[in-house]
ZADO-1210 file (C-alpha; in nm, 4 decimals, padded with zeros to 6 digits):
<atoms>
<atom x="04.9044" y="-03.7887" z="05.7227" code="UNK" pos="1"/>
<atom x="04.6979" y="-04.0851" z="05.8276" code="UNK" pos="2"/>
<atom x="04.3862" y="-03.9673" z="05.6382" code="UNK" pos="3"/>
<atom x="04.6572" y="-03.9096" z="05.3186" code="UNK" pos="4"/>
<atom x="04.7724" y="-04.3368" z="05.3745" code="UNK" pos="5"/>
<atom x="04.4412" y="-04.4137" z="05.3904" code="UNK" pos="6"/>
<atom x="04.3022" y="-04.2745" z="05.0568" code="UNK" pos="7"/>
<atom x="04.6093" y="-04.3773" z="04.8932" code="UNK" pos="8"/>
<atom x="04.5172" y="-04.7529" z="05.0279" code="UNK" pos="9"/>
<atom x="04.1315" y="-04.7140" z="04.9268" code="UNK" pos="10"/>
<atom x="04.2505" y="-04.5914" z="04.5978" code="UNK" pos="11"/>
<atom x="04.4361" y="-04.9133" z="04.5095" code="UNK" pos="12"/>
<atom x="04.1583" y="-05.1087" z="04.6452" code="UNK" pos="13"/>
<atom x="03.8551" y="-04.9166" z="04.5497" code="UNK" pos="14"/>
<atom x="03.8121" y="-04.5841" z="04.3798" code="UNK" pos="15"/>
<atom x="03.4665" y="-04.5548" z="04.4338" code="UNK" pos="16"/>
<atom x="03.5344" y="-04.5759" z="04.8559" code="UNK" pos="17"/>
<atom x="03.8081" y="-04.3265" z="04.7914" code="UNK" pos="18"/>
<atom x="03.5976" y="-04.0677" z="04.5937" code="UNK" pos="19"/>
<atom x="03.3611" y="-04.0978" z="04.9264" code="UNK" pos="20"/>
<atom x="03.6423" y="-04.0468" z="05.1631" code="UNK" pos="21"/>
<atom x="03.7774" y="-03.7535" z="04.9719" code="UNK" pos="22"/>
<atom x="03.4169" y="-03.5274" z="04.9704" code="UNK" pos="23"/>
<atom x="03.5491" y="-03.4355" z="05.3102" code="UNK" pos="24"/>
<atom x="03.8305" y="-03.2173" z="05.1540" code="UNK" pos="25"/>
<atom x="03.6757" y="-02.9158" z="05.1117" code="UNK" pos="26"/>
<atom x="03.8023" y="-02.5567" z="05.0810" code="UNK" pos="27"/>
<atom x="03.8065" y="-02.3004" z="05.3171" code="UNK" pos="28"/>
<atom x="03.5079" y="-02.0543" z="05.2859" code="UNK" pos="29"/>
<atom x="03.6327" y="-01.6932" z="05.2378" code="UNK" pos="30"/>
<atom x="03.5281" y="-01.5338" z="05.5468" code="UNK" pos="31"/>
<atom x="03.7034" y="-01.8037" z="05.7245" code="UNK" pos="32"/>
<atom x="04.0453" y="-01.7288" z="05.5233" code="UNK" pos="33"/>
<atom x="04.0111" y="-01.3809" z="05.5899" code="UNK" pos="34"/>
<atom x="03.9788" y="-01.4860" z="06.0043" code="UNK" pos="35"/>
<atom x="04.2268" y="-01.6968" z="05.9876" code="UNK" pos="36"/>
<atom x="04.4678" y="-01.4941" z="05.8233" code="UNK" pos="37"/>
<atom x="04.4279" y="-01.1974" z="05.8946" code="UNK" pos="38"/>
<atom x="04.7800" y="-01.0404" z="06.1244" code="UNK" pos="39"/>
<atom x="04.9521" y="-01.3841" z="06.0729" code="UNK" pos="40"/>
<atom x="05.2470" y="-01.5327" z="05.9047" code="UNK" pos="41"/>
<atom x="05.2185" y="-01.8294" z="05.6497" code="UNK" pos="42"/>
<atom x="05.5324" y="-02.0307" z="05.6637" code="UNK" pos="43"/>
<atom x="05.5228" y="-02.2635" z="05.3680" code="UNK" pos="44"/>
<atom x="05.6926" y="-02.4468" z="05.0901" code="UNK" pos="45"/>
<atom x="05.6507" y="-02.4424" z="04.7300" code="UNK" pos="46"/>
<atom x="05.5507" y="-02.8355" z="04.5328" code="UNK" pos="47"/>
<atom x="05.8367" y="-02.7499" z="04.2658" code="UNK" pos="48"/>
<atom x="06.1239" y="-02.5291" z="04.3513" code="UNK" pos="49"/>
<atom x="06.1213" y="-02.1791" z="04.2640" code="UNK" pos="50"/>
<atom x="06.3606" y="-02.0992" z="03.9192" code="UNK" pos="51"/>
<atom x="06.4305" y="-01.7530" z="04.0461" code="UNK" pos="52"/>
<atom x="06.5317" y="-01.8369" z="04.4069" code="UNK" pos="53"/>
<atom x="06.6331" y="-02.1858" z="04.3829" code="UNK" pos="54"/>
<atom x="06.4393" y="-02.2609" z="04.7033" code="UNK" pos="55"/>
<atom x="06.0776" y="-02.4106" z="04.7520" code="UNK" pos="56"/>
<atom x="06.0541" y="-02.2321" z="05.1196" code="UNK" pos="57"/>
<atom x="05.8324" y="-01.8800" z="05.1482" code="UNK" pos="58"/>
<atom x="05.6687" y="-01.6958" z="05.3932" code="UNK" pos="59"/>
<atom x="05.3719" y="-01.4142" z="05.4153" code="UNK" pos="60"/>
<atom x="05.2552" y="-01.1523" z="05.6848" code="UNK" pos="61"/>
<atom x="04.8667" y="-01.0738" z="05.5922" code="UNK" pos="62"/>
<atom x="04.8005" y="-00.7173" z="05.7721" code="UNK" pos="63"/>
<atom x="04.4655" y="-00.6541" z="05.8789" code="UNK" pos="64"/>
<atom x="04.4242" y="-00.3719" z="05.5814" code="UNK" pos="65"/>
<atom x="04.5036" y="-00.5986" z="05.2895" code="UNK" pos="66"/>
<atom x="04.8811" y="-00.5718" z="05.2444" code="UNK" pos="67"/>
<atom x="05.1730" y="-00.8068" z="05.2766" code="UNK" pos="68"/>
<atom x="05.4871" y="-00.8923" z="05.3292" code="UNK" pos="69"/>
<atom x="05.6236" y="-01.1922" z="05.1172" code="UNK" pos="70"/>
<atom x="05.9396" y="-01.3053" z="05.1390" code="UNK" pos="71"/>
<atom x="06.1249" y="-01.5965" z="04.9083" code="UNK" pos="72"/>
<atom x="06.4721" y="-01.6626" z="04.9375" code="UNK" pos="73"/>
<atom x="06.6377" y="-01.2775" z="04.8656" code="UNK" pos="74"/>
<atom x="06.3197" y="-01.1683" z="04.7254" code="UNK" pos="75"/>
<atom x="06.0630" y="-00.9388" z="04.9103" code="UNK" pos="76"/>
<atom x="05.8012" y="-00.8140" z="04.7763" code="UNK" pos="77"/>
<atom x="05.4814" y="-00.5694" z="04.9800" code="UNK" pos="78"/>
<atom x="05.1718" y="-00.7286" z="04.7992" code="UNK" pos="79"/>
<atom x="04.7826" y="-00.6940" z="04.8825" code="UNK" pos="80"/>
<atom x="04.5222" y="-00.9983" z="04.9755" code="UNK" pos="81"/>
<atom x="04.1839" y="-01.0453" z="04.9699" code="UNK" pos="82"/>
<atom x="03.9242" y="-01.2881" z="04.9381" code="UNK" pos="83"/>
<atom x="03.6772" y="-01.3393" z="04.6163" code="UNK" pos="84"/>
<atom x="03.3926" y="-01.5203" z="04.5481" code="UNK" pos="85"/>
<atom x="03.3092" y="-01.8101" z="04.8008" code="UNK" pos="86"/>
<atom x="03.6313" y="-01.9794" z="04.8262" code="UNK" pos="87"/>
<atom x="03.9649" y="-01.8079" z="04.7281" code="UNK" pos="88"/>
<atom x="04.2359" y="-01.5848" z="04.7966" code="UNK" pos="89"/>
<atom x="04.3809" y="-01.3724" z="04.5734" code="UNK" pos="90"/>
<atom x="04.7534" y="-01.2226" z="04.5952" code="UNK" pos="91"/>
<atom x="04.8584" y="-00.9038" z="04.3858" code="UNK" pos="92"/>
<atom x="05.2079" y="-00.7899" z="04.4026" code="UNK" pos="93"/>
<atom x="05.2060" y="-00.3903" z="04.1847" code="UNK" pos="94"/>
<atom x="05.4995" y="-00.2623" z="04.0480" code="UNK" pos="95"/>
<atom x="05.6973" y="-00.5125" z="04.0909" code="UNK" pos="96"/>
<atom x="05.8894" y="-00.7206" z="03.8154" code="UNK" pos="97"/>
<atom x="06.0225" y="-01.0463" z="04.0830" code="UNK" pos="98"/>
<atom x="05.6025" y="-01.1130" z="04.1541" code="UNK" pos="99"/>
<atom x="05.4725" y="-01.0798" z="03.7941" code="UNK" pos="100"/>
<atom x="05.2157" y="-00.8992" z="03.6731" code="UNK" pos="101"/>
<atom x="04.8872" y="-01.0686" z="03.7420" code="UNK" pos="102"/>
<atom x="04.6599" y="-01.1518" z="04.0514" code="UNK" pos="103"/>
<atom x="04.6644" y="-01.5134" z="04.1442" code="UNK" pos="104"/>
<atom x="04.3779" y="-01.6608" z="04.3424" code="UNK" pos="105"/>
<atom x="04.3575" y="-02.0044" z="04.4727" code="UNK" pos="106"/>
<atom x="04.1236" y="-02.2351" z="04.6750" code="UNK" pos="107"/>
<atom x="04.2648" y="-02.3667" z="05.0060" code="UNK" pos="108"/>
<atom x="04.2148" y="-02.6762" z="05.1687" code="UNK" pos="109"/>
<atom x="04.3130" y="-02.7890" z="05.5079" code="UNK" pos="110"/>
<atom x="04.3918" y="-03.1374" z="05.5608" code="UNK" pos="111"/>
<atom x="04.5080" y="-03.1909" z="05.9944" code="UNK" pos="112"/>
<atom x="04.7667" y="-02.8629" z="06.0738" code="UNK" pos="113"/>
<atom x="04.8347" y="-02.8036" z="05.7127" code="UNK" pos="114"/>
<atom x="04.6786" y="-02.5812" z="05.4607" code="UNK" pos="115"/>
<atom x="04.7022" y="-02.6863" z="05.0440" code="UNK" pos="116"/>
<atom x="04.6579" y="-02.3932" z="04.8169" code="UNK" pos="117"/>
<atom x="04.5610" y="-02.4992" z="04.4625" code="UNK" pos="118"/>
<atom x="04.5756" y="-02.3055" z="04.1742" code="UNK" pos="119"/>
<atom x="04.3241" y="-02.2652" z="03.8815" code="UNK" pos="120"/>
<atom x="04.4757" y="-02.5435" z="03.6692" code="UNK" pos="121"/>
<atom x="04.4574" y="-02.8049" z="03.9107" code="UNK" pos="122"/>
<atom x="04.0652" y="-02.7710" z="03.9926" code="UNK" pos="123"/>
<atom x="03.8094" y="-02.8907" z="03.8360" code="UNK" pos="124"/>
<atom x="03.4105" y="-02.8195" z="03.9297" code="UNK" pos="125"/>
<atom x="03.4193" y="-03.0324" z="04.2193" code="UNK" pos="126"/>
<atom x="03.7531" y="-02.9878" z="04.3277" code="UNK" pos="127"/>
<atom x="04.1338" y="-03.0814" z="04.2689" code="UNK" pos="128"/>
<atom x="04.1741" y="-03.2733" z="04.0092" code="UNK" pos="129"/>
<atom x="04.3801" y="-03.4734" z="04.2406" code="UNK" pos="130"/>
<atom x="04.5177" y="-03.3605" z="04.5541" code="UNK" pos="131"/>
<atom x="04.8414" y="-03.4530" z="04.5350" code="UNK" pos="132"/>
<atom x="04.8279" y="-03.1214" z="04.2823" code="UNK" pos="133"/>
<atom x="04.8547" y="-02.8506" z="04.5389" code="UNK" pos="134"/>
<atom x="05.0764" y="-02.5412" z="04.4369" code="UNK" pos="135"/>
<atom x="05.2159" y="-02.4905" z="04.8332" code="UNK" pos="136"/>
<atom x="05.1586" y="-02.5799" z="05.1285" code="UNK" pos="137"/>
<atom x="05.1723" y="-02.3734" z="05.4653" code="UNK" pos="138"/>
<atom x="05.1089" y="-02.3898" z="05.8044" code="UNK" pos="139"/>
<atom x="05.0553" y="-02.0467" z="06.0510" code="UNK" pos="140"/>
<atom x="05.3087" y="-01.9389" z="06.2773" code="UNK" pos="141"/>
<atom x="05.2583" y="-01.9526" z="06.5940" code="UNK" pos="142"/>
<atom x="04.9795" y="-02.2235" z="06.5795" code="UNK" pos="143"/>
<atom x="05.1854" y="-02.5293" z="06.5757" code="UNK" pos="144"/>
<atom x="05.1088" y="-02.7777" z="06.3443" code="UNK" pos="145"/>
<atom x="05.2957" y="-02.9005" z="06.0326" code="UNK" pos="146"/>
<atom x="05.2554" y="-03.0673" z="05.6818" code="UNK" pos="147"/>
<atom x="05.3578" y="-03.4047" z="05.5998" code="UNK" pos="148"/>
<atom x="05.7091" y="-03.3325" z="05.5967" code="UNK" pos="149"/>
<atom x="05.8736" y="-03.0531" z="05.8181" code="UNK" pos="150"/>
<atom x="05.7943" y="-02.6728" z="05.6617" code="UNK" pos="151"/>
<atom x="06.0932" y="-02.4668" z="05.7410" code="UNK" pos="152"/>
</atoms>
């Protein structure tokens, strides 16, 4: 949170200082997303609220063989996870209409006890285009921590 006040300050000041400050937000190699992730819950919280659910609150159990367990508001859905490339996770959820039909991958950063996933539209070769951008935001349960406002 104080790191967030602070670039928010340097940007009004200076945005070449802020640029500097902001190098340090870099995403999570794969191998440690796969560590850290691997037979834990994500509790998060969506930026926008989801249409279908009318709630911005999720969370996800990542088993040790790839599957998952995603719940949003009434909808579940068993989904698989894995890494790709240096930097992302992808989420596939088969056969089933709620999760859509696609893979989605992001790049997560961690900024104190939270972790920002960002989607492809909000990078750009060197990072988020800003990081206000994220898509959710998540903390794991059972390690403390939060995000800047409570995650429920």
């Amino acid at each position: 949170m104080l790191r967030t006040i602070i670039v928010i300050l340097l940007l009004v000041v200076s945005p070449s200082i802020a640029i500097a400050v902001e190098k340090d937000y870099a995403p999570i190699p794969s191998a440690q997303i796969r560590q850290l992730l691997n037979g834990k819950t994500i509790i998060g919280e969506y930026r926008f609220m989801r249409e279908r659910t009318k709630t911005y609150n999720f969370s996800e159990f990542h088993h040790k063989d790839g599957r998952t367990d995603y719940v949003e508001g009434p909808v579940k859905s068993t989904g698989i996870w894995y890494t790709l490339g240096t930097n992302k996770i992808c989420y596939k959820y088969p056969d089933d209409p709620n999760m859509g039909n696609g893979i989605s991958c992001f790049w997560v950063y961690k900024q104190d006890t939270c972790y920002y996933s960002y989607g492809r539209d909000a990078m750009s070769l060197t990072g988020p285009r800003k990081f206000t951008d994220w898509g959710a935001r998540w903390i794991i349960k059972g390690n403390g921590g939060s995000c800047d406002e409570p995650v429920t």
